[in-house]
C-alpha positions as CSV (number, residue, x, y, z in Angstrom):
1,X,0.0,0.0,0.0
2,X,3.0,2.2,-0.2
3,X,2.1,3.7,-3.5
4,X,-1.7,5.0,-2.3
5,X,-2.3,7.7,-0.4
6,X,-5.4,6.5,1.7
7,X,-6.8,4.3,3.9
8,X,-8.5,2.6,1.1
9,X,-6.3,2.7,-1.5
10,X,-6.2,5.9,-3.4
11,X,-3.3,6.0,-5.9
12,X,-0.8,8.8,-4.8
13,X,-0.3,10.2,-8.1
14,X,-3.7,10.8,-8.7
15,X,-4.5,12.8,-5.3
16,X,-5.2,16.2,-5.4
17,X,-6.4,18.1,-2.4
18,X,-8.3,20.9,-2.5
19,X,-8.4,24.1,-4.9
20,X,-5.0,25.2,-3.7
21,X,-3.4,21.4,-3.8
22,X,-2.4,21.9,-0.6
23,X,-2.2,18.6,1.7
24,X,-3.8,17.9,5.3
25,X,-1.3,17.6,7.8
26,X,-0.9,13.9,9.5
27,X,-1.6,15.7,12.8
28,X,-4.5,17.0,11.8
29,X,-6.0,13.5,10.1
30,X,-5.2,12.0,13.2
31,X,-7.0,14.2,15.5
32,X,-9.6,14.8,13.7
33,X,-10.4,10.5,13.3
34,X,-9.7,9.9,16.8
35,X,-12.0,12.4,17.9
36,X,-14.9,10.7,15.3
37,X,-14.0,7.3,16.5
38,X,-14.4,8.2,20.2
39,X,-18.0,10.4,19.1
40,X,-19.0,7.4,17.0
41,X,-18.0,4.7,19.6
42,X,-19.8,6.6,22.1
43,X,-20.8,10.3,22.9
44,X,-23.3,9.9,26.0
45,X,-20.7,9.3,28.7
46,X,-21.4,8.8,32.5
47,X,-25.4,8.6,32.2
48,X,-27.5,8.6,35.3
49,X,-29.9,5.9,35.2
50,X,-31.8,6.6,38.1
51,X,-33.0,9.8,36.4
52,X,-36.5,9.5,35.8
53,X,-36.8,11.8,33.3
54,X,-35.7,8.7,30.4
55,X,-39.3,7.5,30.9
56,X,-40.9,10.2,29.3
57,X,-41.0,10.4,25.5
58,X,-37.8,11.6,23.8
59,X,-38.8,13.3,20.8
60,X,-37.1,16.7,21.1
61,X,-33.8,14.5,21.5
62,X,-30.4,15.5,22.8
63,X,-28.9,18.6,22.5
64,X,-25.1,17.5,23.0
65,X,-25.7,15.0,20.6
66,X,-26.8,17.1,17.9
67,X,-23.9,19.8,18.5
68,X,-21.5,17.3,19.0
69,X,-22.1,15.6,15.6
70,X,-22.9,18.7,14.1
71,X,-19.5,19.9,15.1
72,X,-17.9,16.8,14.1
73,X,-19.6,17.0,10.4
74,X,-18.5,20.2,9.7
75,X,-15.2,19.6,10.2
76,X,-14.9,16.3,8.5
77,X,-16.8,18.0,5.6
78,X,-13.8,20.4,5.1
79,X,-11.2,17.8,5.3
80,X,-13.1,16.0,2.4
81,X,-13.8,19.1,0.8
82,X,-9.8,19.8,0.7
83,X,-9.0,16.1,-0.5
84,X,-11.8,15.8,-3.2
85,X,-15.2,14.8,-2.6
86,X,-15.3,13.2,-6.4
87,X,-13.2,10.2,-4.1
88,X,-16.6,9.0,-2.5
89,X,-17.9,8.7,-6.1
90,X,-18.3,4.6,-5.8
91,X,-20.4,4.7,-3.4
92,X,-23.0,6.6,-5.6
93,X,-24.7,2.7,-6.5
94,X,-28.1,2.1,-7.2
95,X,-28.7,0.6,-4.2
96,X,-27.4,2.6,-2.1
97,X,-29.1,5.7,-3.7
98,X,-32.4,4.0,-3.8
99,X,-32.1,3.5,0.4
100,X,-31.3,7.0,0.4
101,X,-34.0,8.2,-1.2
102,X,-36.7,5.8,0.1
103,X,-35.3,7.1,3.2
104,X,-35.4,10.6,2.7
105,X,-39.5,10.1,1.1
106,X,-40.4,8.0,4.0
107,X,-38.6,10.9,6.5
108,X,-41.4,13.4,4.3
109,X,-44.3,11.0,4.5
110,X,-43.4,10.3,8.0
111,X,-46.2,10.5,11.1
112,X,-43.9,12.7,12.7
113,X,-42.1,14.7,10.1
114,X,-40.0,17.1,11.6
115,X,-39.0,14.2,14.0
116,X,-37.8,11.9,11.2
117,X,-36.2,14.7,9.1
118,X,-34.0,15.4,12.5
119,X,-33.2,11.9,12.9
120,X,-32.5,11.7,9.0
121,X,-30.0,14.7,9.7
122,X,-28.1,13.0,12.0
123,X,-28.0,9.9,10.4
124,X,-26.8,11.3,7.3
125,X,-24.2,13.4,9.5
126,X,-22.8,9.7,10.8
127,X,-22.7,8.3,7.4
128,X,-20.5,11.3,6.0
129,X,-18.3,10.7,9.3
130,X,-18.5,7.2,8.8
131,X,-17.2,7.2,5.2
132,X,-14.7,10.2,5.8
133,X,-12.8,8.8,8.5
134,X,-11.2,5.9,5.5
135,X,-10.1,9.1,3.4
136,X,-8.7,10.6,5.7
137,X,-6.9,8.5,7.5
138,X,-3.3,8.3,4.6
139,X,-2.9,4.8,5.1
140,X,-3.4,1.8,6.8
141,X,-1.3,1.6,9.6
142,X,-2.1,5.4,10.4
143,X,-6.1,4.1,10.3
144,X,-4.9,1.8,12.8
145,X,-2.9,3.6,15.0
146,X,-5.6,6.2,15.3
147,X,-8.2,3.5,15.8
148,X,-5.9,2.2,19.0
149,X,-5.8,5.3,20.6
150,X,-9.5,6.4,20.5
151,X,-10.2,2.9,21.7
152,X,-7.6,3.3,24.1
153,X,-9.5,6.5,25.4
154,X,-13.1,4.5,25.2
155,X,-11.5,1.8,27.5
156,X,-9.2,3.7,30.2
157,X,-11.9,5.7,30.7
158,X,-14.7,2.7,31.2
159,X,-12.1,0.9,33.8
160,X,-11.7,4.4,35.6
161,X,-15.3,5.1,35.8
162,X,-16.0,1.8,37.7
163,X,-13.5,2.3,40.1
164,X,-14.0,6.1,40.7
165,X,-17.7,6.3,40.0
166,X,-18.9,3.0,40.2
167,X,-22.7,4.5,40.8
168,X,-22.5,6.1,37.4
169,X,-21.0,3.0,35.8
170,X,-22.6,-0.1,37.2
171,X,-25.8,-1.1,36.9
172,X,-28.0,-1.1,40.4
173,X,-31.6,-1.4,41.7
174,X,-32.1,1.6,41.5
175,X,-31.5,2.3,37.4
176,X,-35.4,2.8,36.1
177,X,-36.9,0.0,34.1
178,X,-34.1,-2.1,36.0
179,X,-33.6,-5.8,34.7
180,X,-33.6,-8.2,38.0
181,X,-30.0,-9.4,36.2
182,X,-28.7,-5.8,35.9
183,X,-27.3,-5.0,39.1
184,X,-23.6,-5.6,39.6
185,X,-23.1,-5.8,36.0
186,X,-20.5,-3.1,34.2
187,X,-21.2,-0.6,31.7
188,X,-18.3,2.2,32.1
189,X,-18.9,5.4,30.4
190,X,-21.9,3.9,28.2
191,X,-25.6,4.4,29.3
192,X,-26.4,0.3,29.1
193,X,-24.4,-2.6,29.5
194,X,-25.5,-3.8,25.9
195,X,-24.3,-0.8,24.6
196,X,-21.1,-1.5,26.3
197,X,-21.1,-5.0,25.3
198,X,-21.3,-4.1,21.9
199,X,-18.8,-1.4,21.4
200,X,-16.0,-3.9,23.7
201,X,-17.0,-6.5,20.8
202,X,-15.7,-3.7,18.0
203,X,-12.6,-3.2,19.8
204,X,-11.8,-5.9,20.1
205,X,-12.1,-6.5,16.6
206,X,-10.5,-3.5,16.2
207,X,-7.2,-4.6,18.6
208,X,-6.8,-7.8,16.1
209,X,-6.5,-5.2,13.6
210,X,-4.2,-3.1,15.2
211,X,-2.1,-6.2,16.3
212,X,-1.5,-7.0,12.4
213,X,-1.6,-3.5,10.8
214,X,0.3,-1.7,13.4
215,X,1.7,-3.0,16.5
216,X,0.9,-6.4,17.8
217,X,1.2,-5.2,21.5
218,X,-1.1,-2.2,21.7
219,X,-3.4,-4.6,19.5
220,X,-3.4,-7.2,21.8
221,X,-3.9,-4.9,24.6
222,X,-6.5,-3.5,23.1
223,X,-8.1,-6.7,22.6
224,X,-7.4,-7.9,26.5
225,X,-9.0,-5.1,27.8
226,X,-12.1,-5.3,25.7
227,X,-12.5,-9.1,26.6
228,X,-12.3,-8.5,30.2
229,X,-14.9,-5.8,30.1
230,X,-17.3,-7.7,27.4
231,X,-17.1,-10.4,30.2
232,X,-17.7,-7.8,33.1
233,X,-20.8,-6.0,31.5
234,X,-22.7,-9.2,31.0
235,X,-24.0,-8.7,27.7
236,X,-25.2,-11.8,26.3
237,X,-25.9,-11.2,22.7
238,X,-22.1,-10.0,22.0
239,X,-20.6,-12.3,24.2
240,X,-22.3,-15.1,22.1
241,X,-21.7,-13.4,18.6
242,X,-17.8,-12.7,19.2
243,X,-17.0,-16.1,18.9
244,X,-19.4,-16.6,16.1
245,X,-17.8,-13.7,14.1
246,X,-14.3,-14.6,14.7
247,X,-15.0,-18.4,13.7
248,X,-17.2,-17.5,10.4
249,X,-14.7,-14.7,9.3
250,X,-11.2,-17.1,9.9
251,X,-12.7,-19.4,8.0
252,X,-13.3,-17.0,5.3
253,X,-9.4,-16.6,5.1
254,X,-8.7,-20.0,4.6
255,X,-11.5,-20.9,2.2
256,X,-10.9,-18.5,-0.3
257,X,-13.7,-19.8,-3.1
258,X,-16.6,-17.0,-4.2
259,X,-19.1,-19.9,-3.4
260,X,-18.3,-20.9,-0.1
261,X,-17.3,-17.4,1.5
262,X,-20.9,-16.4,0.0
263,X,-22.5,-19.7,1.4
264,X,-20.3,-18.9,5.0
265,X,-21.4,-15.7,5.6
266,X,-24.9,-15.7,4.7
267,X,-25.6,-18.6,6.4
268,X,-25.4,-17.9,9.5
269,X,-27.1,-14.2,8.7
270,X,-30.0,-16.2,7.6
271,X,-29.7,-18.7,10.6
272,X,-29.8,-16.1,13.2
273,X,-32.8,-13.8,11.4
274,X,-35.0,-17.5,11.2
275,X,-34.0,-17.5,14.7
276,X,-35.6,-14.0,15.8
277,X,-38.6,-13.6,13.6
278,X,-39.0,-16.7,12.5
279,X,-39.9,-17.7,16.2
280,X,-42.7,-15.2,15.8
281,X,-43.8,-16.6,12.5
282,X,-43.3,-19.8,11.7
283,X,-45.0,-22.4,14.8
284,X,-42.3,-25.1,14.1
285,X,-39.5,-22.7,14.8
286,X,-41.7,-20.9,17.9
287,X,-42.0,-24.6,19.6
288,X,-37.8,-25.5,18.4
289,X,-36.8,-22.4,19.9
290,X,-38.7,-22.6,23.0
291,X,-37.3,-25.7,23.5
292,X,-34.1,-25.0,23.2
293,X,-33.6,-21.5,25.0
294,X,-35.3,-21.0,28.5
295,X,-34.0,-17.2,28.6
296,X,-36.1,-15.0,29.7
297,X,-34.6,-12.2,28.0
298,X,-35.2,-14.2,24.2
299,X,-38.7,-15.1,24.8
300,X,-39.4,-11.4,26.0
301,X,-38.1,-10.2,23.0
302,X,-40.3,-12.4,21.2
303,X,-43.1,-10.4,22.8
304,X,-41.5,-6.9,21.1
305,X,-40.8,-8.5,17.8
306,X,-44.6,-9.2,17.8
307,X,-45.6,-6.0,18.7
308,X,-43.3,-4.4,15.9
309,X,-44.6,-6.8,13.6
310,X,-48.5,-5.7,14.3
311,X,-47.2,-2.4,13.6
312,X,-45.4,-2.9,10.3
313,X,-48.9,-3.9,9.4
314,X,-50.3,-1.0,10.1
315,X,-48.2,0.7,7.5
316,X,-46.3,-1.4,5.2
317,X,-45.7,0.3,2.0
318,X,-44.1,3.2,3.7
319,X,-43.7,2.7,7.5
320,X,-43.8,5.4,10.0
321,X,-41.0,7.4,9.2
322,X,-37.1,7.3,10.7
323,X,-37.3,7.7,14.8
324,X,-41.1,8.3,14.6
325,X,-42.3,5.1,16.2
326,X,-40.2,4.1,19.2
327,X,-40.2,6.4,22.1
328,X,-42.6,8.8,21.0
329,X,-45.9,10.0,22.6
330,X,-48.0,7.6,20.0
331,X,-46.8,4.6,20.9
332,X,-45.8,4.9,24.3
333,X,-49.4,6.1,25.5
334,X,-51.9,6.4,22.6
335,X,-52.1,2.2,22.1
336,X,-53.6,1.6,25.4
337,X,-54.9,2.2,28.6
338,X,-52.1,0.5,30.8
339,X,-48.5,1.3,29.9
340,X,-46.2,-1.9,29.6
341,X,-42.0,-2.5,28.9
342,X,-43.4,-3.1,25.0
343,X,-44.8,0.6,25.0
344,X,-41.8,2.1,26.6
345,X,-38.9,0.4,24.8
346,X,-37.1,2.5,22.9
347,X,-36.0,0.2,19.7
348,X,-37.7,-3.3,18.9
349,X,-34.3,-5.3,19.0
350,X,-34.1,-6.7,16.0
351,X,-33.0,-3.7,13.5
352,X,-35.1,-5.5,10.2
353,X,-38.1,-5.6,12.0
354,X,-37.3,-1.4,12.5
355,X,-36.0,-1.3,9.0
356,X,-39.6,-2.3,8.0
357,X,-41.1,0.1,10.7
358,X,-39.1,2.6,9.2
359,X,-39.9,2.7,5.6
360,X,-41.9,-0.7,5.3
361,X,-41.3,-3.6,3.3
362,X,-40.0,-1.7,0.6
363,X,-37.1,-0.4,2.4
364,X,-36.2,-3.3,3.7
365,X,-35.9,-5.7,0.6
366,X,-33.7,-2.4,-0.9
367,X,-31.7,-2.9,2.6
368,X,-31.3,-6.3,1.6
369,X,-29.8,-5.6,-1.6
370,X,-27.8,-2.4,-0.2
371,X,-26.0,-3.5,2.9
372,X,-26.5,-7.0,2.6
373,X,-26.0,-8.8,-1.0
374,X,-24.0,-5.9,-2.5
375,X,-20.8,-5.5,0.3
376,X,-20.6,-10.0,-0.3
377,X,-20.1,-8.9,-4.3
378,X,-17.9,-6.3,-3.2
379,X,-15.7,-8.8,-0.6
380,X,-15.7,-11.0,-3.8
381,X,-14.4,-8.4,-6.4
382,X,-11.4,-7.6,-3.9
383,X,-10.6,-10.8,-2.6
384,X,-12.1,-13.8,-4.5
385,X,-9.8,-16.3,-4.5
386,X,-7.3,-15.0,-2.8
387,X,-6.9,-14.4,1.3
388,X,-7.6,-11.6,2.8
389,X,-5.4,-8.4,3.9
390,X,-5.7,-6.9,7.5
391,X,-7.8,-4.1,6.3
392,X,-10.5,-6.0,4.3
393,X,-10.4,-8.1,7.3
394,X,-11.5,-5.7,9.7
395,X,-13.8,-4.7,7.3
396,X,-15.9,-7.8,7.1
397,X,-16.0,-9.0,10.6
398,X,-17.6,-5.4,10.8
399,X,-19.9,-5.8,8.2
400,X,-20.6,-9.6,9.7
401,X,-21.0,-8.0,13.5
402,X,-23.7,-5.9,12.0
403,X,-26.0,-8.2,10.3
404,X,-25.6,-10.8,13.1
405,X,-25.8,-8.5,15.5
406,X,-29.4,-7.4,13.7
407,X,-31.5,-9.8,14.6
408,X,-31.1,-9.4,18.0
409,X,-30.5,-5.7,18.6
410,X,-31.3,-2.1,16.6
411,X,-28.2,-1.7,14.7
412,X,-29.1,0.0,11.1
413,X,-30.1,3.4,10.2
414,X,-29.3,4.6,14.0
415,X,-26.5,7.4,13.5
416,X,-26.6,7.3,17.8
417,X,-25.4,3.3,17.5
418,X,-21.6,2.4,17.4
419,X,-22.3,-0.8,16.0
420,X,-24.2,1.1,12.9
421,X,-21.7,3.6,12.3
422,X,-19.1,0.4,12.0
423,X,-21.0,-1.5,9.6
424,X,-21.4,1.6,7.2
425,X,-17.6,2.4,7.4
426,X,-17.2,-1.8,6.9
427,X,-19.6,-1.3,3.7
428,X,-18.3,1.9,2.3
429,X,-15.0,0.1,2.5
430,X,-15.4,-2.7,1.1
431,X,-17.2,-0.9,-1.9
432,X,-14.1,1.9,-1.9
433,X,-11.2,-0.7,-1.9
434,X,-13.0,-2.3,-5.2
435,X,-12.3,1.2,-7.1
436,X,-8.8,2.0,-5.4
437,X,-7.3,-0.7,-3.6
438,X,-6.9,-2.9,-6.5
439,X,-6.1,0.4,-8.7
440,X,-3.3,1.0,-6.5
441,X,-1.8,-2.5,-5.8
């Protein structure tokens, strides 16, 4: 990768930066991609969930949040600006373009328009960071480097908030909507310890990257420390996927043929999603499933998948509209007389089921095609055949983290979610490195 001058490939003797061809110093890429990792990662630190004010509806949203990624988008928007915009020309694909603009109709459309044209803001703002922060960064090992140190930040500062202010980063009795299994279980500087659970799963994956693109120690202390807290917070969805993602993706770098990475990957996508909904839909899977699993936790979700389902239905051609469903004064008190945990959750855990909510069925099959059958093509174009390279590594056990990690939690179209933000930089660069990685090899 010596002769390109990006993360992602970009020949060096076709880079041009700005009007003035002037150049973005390497201090400045750095700081400016370690600040959007640690903002993307996560930007509500130290929340107090005894604060009973997170029951009520949250349409207005957060102010920090939106100045924080407003901030954040301006400046990343001027260091694109300054290298060349026309560089994020793949990603203009149909597919793509059609989710965007199914998107931006359904936001219009919406129940709640100014809601979901706010929401639509902000995730547009996370995609532009998302995709920026693989220009920027000039290469590889300074894409890792910059990734260690931001998740260096993420976990010093969990460990230190549970020994300093363990009431501000453990859960207790006396968080609202407390889960009987909460207490005693870690969450650091994130507001949920399935939050945390899922951003210590990206660093780790992250570490394993830095371990082979940079430096093998800081990567495997990265991924130490991440393990130990994954364990510590208790989550059970990511502690179950990590070894799944791990496993599916190694043996993607020793089976190299187009037919059987497809088959591997999908697979399990498929497996898991038959899994969620499928236990909602289909009786022979309700009565496996429910033989199988006795977790409380899988067969209440079962109860919100329904619900979601129910309200799909209501709307299916065009759903409700982004962030106009969950949360919001309709559903949390103008369904029924009694208010239950259905009414008041804030996402439906299983991010197709709120893909459909968002923009109904529609939306989703272009999702499908978008973020899921597209980025395989992509992985094929860049590495059929052959093994893969550190970066298109990290790239697809992102990608794979996010659609496993779908059918169980809300991880798609939320600009607010680590876990989303990671699987759009995973597809934009796997769609990038087909244009210039290959160009520039």
């Amino acid at each position: 990768m010596a002769t390109a001058d990006a993360a992602i490939g970009i020949p060096a003797g076709t880079a041009q930066y700005g009007v003035a061809g002037r150049d973005l110093p390497d201090v400045v890429r750095v700081l400016l991609n370690g600040a959007v990792f640690v903002l993307l990662w996560n930007h509500d630190w130290l929340k107090d969930l005894s604060d009973r004010s997170s029951l009520a509806a949250a349409e207005d949203g957060s102010l920090l949040t939106q100045v924080l990624f407003l901030a954040a988008g301006l400046g990343m928007a001027a260091a694109i600006h300054r290298i060349g915009f026309r560089h994020l020309r793949p990603l203009a694909t149909w597919p793509l373009m059609l989710c965007g603009a199914w998107l931006g109709l359904t936001a219009l459309l919406s129940v709640e328009p100014s809601l979901s044209l706010r929401r639509l803001a902000l995730l547009g703002i996370a995609t532009m960071l998302s995709a920026g922060v693989l220009l920027v960064a000039r290469s590889p090992r300074q894409l890792a480097l910059t990734m260690a140190w931001s998740a260096l930040v993420i976990l010093v500062a969990s460990y230190l908030a549970v020994a300093l202010v363990p009431d501000l980063a453990i859960h207790s009795a006396f968080d609202v909507n407390s889960d009987p299994s909460h207490p005693g279980l870690w969450r650091g500087i994130f507001p949920q310890k399935n939050e945390a659970g899922a951003a210590m799963v990206i660093l780790v994956i992250v570490g394993f990257y830095v371990a082979a693109a940079a430096s093998r120690v800081l990567g495997w202390t990265i991924v130490l420390l991440a393990l130990g807290f994954l364990v510590a917070s208790g989550s059970k969805t990511a502690i179950l996927l990590l070894p799944v993602i791990l496993a599916v993706t190694g043996l993607c770098r020793i089976l190299t043929g187009r037919g059987l990475r497809a088959l591997l990957l999908l697979g399990p996508i498929a497996g898991f999603s038959l899994v969620s909904i499928g236990s909602i839909l289909i009786p022979a899977v309700q009565d496996a499933v429910g033989t199988l699993l006795t977790d409380a936790t899988f067969t209440g979700r079962s109860e919100i998948w329904q619900f979601a389902l129910d309200n799909i239905m209501v709307r299916p051609w065009r759903g409700w509209g982004i962030g106009a469903f969950w949360m919001t004064e309709r559903t949390m008190y103008g369904g029924s007389e009694e208010l239950t945990w259905v009414n008041t959750a804030n996402h439906s855990h299983n991010a197709y089921l709120d893909t459909a909510l968002i923009g109904g069925f529609p939306f989703l099959a272009l999702t499908v095609v978008a973020f899921v059958l597209a980025p395989v093509r992509d992985l094929q174009r860049v590495a059929g055949g052959r093994g893969l390279d550190a970066e298109t590594l990290l790239f697809l056990r992102l990608w794979f983290l996010g659609l496993v990690s779908a059918s169980f939690e809300t991880v798609l179209y939320n600009g607010n979610n680590a876990t989303c933000c990671m699987f759009m930089m995973a597809v934009f660069g796997l769609r990038l490195r087909t244009r210039y990685a290959l160009a520039a090899g």
